[in-house]
Chimera marker file (.cmm) of the C-alpha trace (Angstrom):
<marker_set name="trace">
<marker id="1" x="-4.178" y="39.508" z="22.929" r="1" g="1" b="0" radius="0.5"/>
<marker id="2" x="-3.085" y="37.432" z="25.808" r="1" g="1" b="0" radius="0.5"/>
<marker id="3" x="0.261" y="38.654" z="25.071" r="1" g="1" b="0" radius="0.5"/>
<marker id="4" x="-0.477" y="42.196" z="25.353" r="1" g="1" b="0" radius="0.5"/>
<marker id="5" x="-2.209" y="41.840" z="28.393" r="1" g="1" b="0" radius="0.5"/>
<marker id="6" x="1.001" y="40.281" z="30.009" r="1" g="1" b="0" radius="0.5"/>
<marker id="7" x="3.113" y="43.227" z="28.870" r="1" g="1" b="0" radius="0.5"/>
<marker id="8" x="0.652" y="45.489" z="29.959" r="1" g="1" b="0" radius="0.5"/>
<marker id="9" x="0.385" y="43.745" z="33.825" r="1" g="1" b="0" radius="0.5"/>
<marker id="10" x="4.131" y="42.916" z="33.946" r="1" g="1" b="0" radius="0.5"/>
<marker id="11" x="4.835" y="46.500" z="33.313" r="1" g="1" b="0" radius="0.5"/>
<marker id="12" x="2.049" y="47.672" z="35.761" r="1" g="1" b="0" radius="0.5"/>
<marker id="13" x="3.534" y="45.565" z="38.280" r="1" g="1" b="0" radius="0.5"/>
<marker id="14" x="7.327" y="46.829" z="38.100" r="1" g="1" b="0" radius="0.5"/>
<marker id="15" x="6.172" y="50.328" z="38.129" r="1" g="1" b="0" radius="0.5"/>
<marker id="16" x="4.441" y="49.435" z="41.309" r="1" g="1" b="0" radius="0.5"/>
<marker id="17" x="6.697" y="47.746" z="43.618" r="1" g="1" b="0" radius="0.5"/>
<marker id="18" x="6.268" y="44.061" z="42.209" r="1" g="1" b="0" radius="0.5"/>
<marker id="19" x="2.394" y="45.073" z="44.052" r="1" g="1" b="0" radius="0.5"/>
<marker id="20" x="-0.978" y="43.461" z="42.436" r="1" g="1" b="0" radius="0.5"/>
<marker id="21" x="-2.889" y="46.340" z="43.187" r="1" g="1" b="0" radius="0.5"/>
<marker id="22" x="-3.248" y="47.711" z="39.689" r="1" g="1" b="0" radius="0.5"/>
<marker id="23" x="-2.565" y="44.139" z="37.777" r="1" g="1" b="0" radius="0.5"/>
<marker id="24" x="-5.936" y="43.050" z="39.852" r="1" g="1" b="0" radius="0.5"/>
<marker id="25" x="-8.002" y="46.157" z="37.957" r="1" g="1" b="0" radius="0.5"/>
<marker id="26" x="-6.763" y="44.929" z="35.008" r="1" g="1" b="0" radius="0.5"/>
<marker id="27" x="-7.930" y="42.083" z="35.365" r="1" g="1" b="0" radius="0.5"/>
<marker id="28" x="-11.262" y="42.602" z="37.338" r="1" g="1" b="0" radius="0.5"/>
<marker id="29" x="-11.853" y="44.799" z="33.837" r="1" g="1" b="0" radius="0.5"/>
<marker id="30" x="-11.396" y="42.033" z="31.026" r="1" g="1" b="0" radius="0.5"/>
<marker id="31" x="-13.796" y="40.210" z="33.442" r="1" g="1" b="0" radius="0.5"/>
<marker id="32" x="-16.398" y="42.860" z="33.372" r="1" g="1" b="0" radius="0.5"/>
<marker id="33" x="-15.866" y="43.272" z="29.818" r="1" g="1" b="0" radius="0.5"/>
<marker id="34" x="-16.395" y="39.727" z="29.164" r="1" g="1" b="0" radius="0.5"/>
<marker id="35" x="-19.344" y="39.660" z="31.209" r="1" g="1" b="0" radius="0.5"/>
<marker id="36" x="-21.016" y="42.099" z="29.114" r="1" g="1" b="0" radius="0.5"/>
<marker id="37" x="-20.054" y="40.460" z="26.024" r="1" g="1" b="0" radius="0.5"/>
<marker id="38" x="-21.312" y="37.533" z="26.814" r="1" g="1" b="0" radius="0.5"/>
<marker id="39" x="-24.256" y="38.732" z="27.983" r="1" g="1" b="0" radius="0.5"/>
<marker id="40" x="-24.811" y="40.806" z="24.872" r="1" g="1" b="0" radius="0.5"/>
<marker id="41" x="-25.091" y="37.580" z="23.017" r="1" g="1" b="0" radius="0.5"/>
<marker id="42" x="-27.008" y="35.611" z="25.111" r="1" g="1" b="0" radius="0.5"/>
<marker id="43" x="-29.609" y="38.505" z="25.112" r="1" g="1" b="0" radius="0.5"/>
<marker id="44" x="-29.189" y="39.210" z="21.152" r="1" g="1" b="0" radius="0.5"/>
<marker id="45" x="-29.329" y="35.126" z="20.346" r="1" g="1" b="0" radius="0.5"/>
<marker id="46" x="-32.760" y="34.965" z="22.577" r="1" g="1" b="0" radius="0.5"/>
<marker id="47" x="-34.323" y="37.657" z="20.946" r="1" g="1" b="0" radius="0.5"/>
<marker id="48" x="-33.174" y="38.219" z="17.455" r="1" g="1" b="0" radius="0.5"/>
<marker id="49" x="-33.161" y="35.465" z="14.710" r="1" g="1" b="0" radius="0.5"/>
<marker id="50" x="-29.836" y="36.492" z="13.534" r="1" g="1" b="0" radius="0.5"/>
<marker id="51" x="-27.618" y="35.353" z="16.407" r="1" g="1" b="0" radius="0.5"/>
<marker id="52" x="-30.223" y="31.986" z="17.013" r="1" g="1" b="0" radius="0.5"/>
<marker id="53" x="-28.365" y="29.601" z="14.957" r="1" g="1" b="0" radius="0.5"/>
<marker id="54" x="-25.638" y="29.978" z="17.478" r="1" g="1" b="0" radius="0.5"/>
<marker id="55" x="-26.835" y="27.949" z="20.130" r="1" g="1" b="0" radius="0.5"/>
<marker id="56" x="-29.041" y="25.931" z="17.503" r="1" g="1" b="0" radius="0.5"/>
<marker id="57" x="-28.267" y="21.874" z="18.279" r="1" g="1" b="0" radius="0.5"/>
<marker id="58" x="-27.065" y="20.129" z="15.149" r="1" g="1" b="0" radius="0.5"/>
<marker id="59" x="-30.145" y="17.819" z="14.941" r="1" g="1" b="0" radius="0.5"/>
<marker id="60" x="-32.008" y="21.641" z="15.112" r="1" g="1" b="0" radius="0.5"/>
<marker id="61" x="-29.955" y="23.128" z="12.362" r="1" g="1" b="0" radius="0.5"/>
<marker id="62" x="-30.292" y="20.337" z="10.051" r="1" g="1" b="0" radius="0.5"/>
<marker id="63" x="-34.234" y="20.151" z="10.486" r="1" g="1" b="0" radius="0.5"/>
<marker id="64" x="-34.915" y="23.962" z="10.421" r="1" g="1" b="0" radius="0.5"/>
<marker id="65" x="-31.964" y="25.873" z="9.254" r="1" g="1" b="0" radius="0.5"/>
<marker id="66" x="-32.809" y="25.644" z="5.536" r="1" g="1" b="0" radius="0.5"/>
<marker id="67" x="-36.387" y="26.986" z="6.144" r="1" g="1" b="0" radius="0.5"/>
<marker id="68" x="-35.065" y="30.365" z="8.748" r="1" g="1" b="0" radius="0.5"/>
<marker id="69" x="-32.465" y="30.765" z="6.391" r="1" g="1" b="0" radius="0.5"/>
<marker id="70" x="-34.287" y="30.622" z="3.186" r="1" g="1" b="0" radius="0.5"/>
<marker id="71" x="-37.463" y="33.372" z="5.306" r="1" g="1" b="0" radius="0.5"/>
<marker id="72" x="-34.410" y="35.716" z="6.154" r="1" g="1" b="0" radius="0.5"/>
<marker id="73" x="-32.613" y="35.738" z="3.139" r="1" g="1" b="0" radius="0.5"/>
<marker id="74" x="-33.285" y="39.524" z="2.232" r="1" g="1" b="0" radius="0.5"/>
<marker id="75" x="-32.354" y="40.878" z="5.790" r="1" g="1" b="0" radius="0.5"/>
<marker id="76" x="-29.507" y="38.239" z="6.284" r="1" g="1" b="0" radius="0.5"/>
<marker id="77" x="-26.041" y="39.759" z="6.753" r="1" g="1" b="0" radius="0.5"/>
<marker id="78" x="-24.460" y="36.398" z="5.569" r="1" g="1" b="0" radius="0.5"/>
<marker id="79" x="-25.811" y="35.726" z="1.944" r="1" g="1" b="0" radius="0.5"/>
<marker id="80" x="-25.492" y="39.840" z="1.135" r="1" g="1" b="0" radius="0.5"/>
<marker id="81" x="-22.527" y="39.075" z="-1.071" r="1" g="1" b="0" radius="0.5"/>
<marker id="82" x="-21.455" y="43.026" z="-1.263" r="1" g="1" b="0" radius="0.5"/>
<marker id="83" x="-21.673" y="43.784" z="2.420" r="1" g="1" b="0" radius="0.5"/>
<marker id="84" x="-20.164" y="40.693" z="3.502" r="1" g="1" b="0" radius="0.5"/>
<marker id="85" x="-16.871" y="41.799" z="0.874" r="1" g="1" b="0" radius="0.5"/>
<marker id="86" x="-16.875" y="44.854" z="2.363" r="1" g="1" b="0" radius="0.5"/>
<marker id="87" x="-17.130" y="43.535" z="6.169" r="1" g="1" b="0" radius="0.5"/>
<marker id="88" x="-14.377" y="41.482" z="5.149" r="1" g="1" b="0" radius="0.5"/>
<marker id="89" x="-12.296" y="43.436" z="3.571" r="1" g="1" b="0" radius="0.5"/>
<marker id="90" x="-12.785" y="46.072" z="6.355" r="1" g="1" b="0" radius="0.5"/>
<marker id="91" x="-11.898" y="43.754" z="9.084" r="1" g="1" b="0" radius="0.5"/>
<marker id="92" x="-8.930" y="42.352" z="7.113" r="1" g="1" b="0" radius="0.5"/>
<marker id="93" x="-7.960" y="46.055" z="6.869" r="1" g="1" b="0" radius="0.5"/>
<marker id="94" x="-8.469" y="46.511" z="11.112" r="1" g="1" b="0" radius="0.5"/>
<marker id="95" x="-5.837" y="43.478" z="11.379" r="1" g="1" b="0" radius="0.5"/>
<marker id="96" x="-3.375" y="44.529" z="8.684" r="1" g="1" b="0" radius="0.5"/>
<marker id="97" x="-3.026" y="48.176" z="10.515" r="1" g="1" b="0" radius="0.5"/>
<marker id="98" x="-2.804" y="46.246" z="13.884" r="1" g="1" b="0" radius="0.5"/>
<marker id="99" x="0.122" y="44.298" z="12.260" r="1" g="1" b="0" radius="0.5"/>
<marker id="100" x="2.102" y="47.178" z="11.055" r="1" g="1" b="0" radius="0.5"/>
<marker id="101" x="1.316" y="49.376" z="13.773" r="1" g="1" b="0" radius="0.5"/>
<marker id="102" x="2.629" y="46.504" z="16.042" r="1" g="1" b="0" radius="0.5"/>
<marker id="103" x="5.876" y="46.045" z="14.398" r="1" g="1" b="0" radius="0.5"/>
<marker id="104" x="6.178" y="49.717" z="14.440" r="1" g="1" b="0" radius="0.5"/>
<marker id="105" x="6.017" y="49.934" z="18.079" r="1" g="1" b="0" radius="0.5"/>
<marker id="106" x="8.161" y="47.074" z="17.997" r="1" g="1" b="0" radius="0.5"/>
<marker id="107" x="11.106" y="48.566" z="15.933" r="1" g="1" b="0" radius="0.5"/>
<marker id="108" x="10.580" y="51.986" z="17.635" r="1" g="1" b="0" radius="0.5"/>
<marker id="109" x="11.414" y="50.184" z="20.940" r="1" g="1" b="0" radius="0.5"/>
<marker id="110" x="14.192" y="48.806" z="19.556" r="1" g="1" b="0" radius="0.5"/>
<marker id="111" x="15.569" y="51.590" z="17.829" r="1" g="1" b="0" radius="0.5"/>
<marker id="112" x="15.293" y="54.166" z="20.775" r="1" g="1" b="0" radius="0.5"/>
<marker id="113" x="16.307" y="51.750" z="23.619" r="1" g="1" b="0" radius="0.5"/>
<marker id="114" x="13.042" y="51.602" z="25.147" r="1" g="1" b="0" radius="0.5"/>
<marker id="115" x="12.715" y="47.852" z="24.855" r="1" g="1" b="0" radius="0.5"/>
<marker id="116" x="14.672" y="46.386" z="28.068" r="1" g="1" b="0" radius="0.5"/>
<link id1="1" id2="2" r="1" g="1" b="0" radius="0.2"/>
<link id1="2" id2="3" r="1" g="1" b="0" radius="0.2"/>
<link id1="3" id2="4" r="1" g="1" b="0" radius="0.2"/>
<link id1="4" id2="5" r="1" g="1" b="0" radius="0.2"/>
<link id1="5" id2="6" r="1" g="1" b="0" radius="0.2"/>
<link id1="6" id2="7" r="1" g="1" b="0" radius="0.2"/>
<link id1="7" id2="8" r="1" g="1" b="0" radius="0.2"/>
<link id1="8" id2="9" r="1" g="1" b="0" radius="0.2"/>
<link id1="9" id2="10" r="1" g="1" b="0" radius="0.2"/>
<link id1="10" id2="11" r="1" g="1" b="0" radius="0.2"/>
<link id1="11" id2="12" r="1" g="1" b="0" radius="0.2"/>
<link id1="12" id2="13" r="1" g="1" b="0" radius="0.2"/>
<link id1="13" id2="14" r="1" g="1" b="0" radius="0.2"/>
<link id1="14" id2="15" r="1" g="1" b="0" radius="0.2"/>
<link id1="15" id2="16" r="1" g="1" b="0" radius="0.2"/>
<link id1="16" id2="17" r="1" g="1" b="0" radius="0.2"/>
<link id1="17" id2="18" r="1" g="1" b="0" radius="0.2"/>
<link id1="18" id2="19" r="1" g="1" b="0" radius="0.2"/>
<link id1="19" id2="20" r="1" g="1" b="0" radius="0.2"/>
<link id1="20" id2="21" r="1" g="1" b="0" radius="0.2"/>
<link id1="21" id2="22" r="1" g="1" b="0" radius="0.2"/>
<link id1="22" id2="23" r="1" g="1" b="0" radius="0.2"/>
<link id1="23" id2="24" r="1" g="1" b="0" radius="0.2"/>
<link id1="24" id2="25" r="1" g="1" b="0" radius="0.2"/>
<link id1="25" id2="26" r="1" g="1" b="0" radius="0.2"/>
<link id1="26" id2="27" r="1" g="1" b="0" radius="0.2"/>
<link id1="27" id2="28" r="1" g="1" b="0" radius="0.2"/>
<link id1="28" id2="29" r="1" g="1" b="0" radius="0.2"/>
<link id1="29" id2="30" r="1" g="1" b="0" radius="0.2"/>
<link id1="30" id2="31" r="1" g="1" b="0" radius="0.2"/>
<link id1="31" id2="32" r="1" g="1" b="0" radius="0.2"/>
<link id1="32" id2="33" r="1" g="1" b="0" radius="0.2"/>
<link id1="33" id2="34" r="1" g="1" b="0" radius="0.2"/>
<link id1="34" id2="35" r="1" g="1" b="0" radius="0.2"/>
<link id1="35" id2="36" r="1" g="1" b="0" radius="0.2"/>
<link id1="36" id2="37" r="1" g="1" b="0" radius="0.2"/>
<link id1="37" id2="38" r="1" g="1" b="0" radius="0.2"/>
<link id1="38" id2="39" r="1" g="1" b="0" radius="0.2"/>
<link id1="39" id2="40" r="1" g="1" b="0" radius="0.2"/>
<link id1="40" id2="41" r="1" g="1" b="0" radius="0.2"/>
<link id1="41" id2="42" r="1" g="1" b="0" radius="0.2"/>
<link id1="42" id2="43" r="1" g="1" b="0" radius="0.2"/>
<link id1="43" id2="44" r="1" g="1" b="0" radius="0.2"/>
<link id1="44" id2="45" r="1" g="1" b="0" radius="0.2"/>
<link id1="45" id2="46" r="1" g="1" b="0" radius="0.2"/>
<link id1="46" id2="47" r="1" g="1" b="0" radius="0.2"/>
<link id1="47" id2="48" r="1" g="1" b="0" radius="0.2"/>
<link id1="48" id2="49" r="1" g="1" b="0" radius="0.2"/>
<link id1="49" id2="50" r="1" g="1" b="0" radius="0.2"/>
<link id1="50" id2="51" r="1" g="1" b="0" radius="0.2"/>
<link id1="51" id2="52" r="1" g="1" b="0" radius="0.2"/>
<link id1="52" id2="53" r="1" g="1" b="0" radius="0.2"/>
<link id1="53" id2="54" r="1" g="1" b="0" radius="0.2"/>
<link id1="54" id2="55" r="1" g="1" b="0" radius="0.2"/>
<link id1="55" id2="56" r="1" g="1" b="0" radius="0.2"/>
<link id1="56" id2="57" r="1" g="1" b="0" radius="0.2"/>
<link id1="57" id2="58" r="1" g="1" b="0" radius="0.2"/>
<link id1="58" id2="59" r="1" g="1" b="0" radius="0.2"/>
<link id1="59" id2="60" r="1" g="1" b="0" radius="0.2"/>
<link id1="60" id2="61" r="1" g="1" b="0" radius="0.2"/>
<link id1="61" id2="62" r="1" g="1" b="0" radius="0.2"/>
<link id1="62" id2="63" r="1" g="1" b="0" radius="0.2"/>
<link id1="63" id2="64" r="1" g="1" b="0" radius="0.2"/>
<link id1="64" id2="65" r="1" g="1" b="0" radius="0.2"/>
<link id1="65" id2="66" r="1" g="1" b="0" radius="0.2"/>
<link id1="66" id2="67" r="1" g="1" b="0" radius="0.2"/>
<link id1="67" id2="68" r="1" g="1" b="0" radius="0.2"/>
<link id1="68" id2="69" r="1" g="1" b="0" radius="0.2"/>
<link id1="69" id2="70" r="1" g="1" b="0" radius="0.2"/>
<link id1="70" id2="71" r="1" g="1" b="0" radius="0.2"/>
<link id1="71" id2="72" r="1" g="1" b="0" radius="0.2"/>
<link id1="72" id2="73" r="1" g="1" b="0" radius="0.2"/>
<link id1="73" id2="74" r="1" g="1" b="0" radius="0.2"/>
<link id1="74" id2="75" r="1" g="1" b="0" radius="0.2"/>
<link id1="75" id2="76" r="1" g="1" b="0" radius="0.2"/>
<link id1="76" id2="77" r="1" g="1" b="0" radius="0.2"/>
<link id1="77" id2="78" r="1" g="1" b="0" radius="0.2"/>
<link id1="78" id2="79" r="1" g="1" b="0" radius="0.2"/>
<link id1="79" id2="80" r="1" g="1" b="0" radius="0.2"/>
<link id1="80" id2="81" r="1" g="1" b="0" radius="0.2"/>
<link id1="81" id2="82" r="1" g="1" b="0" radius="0.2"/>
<link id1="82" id2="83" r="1" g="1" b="0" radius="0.2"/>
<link id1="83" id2="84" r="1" g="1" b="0" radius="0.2"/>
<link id1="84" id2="85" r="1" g="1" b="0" radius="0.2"/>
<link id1="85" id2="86" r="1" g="1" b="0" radius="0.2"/>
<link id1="86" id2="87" r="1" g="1" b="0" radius="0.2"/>
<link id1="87" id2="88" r="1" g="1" b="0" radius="0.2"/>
<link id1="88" id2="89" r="1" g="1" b="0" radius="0.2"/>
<link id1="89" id2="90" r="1" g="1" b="0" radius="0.2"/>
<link id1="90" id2="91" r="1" g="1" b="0" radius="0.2"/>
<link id1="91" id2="92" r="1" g="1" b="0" radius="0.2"/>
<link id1="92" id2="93" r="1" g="1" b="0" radius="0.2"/>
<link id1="93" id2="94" r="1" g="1" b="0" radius="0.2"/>
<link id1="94" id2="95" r="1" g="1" b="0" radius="0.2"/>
<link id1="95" id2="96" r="1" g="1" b="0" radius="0.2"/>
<link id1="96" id2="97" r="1" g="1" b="0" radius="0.2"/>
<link id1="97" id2="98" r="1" g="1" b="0" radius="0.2"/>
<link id1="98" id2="99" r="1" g="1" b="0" radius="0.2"/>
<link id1="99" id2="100" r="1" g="1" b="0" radius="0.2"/>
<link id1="100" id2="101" r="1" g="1" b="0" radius="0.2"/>
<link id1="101" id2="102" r="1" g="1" b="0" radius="0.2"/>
<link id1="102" id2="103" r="1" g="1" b="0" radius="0.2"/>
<link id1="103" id2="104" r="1" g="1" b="0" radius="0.2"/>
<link id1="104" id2="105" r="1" g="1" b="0" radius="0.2"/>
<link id1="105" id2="106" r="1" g="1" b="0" radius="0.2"/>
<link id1="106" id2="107" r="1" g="1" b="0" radius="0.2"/>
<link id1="107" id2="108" r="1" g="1" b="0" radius="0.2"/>
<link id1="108" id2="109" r="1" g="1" b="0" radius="0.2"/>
<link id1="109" id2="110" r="1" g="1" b="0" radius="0.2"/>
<link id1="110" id2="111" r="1" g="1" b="0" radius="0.2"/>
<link id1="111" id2="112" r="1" g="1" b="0" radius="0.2"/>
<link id1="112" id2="113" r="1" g="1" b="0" radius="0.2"/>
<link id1="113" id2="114" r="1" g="1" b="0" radius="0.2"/>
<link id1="114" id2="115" r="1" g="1" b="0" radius="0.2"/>
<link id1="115" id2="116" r="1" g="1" b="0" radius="0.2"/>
</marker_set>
């Protein structure tokens, strides 16, 4: 990702005079988005059981893990073996088509020129 991100601010910055102007929005963006990531967590880990064990200590998780895990067991996303396969598989799908779409774009730009 960090290597698209470089393409995408190197180019931004040749189009614009070697300026920062647009390369800073960039930027100031991922950090926004981050934010709110992060804070999506943070708020989901305080108030659902589900994201929890994430900031669980280790002496916490081997006390009390087997017990939460074992009381949320039916609505657990983890030990559903079907929807995990599927999640998996899904995801692994998301990459693969992110793989051939980038060597796609790759060849194209190499085919046509556009790649200087």
């Amino acid at each position: 990702m960090s290597i698209i991100i470089r393409i995408i601010t190197g180019a931004l910055q040749d189009a614009d005079d070697n300026s920062y102007r647009r390369v800073i929005q960039v930027y100031l963006f991922l950090a926004a988005a981050s934010l709110v990531v992060g804070a999506a967590i943070l708020i989901g880990s305080l108030t659902s059981d589900y994201l929890a064990p994430l900031q669980w200590t280790r002496k916490k998780r081997l006390t009390s893990g087997v017990e939460i895990i074992a009381a949320n067991k039916e609505r657990s996303l983890v030990t559903n073996a079907k929807r995990t396969r599927r999640i998996s598989l899904g995801c692994f799908g998301a990459l693969l088509a992110l793989t051939v779409g980038a060597w796609v774009a790759y060849i194209w730009g190499a085919v046509t020129g556009h790649n200087s």
